[in-house]
Structure formats: C-alpha cells, structure tokens
C-alpha positions in Angstrom: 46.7 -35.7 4.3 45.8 -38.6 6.9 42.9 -39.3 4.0 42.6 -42.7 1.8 42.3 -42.0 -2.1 41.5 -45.4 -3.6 42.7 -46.2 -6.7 40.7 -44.8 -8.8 41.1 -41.9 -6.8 44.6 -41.5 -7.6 43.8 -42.1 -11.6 41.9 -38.8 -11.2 44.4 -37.2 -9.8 47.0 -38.0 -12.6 44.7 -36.9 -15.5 44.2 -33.7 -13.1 47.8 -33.4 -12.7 48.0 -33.4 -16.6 45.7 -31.0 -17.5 46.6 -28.4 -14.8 50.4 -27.4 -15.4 50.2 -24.3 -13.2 50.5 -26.8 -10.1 53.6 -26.5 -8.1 53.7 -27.9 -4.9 52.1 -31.4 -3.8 51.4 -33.2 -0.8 50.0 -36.6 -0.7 51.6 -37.8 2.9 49.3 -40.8 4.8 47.0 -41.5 1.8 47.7 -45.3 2.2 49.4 -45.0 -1.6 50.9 -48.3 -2.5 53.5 -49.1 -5.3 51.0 -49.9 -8.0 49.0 -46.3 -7.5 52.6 -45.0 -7.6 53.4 -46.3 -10.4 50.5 -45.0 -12.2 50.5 -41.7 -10.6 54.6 -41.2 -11.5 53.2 -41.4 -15.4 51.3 -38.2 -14.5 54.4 -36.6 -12.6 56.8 -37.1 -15.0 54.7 -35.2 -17.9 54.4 -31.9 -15.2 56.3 -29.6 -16.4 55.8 -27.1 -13.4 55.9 -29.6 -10.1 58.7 -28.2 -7.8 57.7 -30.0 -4.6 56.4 -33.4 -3.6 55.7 -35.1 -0.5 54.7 -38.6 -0.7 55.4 -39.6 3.3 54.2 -42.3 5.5 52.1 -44.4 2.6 53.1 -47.8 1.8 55.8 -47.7 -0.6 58.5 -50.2 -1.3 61.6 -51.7 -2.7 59.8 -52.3 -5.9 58.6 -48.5 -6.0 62.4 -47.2 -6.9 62.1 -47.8 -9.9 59.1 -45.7 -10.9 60.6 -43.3 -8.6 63.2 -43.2 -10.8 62.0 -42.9 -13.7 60.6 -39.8 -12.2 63.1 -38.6 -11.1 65.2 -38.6 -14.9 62.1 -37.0 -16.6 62.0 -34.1 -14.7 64.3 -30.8 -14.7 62.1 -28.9 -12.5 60.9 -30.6 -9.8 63.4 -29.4 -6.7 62.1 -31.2 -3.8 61.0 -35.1 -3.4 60.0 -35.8 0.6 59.3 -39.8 1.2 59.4 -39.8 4.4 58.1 -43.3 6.4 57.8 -45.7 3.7 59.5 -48.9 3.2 61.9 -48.4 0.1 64.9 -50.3 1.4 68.3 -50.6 0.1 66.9 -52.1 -3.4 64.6 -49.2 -3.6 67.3 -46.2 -3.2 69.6 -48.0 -5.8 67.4 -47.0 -8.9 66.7 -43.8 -7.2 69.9 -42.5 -6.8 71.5 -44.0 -10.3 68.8 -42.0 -12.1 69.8 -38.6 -9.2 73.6 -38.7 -11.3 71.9 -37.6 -14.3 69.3 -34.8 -12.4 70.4 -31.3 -11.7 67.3 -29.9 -10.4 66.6 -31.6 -7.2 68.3 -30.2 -4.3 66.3 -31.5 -1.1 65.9 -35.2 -0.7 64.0 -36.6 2.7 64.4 -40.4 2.7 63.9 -40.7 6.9 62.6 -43.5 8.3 62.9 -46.0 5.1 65.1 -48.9 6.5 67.8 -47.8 4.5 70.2 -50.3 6.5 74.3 -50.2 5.9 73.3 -51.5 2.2 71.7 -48.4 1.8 73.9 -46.0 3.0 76.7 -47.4 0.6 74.6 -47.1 -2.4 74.0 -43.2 -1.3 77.5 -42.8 -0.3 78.8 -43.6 -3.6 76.4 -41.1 -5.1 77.7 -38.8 -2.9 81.3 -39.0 -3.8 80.3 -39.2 -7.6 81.4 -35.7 -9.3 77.3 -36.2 -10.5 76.0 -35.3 -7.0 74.1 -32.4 -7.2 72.1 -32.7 -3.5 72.2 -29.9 -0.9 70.0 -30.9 1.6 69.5 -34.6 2.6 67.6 -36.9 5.6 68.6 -39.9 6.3 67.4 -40.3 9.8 66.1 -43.1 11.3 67.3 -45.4 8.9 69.0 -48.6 11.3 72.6 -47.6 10.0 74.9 -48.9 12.1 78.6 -47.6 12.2 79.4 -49.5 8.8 76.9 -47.5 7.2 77.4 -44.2 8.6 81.5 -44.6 7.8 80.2 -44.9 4.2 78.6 -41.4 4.7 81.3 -39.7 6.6 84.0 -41.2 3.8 82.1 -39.6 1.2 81.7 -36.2 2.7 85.7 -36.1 1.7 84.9 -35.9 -2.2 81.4 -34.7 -2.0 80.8 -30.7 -3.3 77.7 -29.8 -2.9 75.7 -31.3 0.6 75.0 -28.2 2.7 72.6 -30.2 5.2 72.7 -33.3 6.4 70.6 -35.3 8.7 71.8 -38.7 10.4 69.9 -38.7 13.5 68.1 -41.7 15.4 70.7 -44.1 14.1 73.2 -46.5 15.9 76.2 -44.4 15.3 78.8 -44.8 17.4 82.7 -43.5 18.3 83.9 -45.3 15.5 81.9 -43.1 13.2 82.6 -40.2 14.9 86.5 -40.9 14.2 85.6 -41.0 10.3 83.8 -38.2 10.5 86.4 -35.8 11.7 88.8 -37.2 9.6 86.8 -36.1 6.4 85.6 -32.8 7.9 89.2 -32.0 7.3 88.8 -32.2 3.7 85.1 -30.9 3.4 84.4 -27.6 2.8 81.0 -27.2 1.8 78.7 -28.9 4.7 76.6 -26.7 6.9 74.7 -28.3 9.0 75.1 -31.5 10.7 72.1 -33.0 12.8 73.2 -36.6 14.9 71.3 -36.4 18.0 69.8 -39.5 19.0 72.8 -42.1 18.6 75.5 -43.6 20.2 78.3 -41.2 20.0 79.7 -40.7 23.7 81.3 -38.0 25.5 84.4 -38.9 23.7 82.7 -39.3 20.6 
C-alpha cells in the first residue's frame, strides 16, 4: 500500500491475477488507481474464481467507477469481502453497485466509508436494504455527509431488513430526529448486532 502502480502496472497485475487462481485476498489501498485502471483491472477480477477479499481504499475512484464495480460484483460468487474505503463514488456510483448486490449472495462485508454518499446515497442503499434480495451482514457507511434525511432512510429500512448484523453510521450529521426513527424500527428488527454512531449529533435525549 501507500505505493503508485502506473498503468501499465496495473495491466500486469490483471494478467497476473488471471494466471494465478490460488490468490485469495487483495489489497491495493493508496495506489493512486483511477477509474480507467479500474476498469481494466475489474476484467481480471471478474474471471478469479478464488478472490474472497479486496481492498481498493483511498485511490481515486468515482461515480463513473460503479459501474465496473458492478459488473464485478454480478460475476462473482466467491468473492466475500469488497473494502472502498476513501474514494469518491457518490450517490451515482452506489446505484449500479447495489442494483447488481440484489442478484449476489456471496458478499457479506461491504465498507463504503468516507465516499460522499450524501442523503441520495443513503436512499439508494436503504432500498436495497429493505429489498427481500439483501444478503449484507456487515456494512460502513461512516463518514458519508448524511444528514438526518438520509440516515431516516437507514433506520426505516432496518424494519424489513434480515440479514445486517453490523452496522456503522458514525461521523455523520445525525441528529434526534434520527434517533426517533431508529427506535421505532429497532422494535421490529431482530437481527442487528452491532450499532456504531459516535461522532454525530444525537444529544443526551437522543
């Protein structure tokens, strides 16, 4: 990590990736990888047939990468674990990403902190979450500039959703109003675990 692969770099990597199907686990956090490298390198993903972990955080990914992060994402049935962390997908980049997670039962952890995810954002994962396709256990979504809109859309899904064990909603602007929704719907959930909101703007009464 905290290394630049140049492009052609990341060409190498893909043919690597298909010629060595023993390969597990991958990091590739702070490598400066930009949507077109992506794009290229998701070819060589999507053909692994052994990949259960991949961390792609802080690199300089954006709305336009959902889509190959999609694609991705509906090619695989192994891969169990997708961390993008600190990149700049935005509302337009989750939408392809989370269409394409209806039709995946393999992944379980999904980290999308820090990608200025916005209300828009948090809508577009809420209605994943309350789909009866929502197969997530584990997801981050710190750090994203939800305000209470967005983190009602959440807390409103948690009331349908079956499978989220974990969930992360810290350094938001989450406030009392969200904190009402949220204990109205943890009167119908029964599956959550753990829930991490430090950092917001709850209150004492909150």
């Amino acid at each position: 990590s905290k290394t630049y692969c140049p492009p052609k770099g990341w060409e190498m990597l893909g043919k690597g990736l298909e010629a060595n199907l023993s390969l597990q686990t991958l990091l590739l956090d702070s490598n400066r990888l930009e949507t077109a490298d992506f794009q290229q390198f998701e070819k060589a993903v999507s053909k692994h047939r052994n990949l259960k972990f991949i961390s792609i955080g802080n690199n300089a990914l954006v709305e336009t990468c959902g889509v190959a992060v999609g694609n991705m994402v509906k090619s695989t049935t192994i891969l169990e674990s997708i961390n993008f962390t600190c990149n700049f997908l935005g509302p337009g980049g989750v939408a392809p990403i989370f269409n394409t997670l209806k039709n995946n039962i393999s992944i379980k952890i999904l980290s999308l902190k820090k990608n200025e995810l916005k209300n828009e954002g948090a809508e577009i994962i809420a209605n994943y979450l309350k789909g009866t396709a929502s197969f997530i256990e584990e997801l981050d979504l710190s750090s994203n500039l939800f305000k209470n809109t967005g983190g009602i859309f959440i807390a409103n899904s948690l009331k349908e959703n079956k499978m989220l064990r974990k969930l992360l909603l810290s350094d938001n602007d989450l406030g009392p109003d969200f904190a009402s929704a949220l204990k109205s719907a943890f009167g119908k959930n029964k599956t959550l675990e753990v829930l991490i909101l430090d950092n917001n703007l709850l209150q004492v009464s909150g």
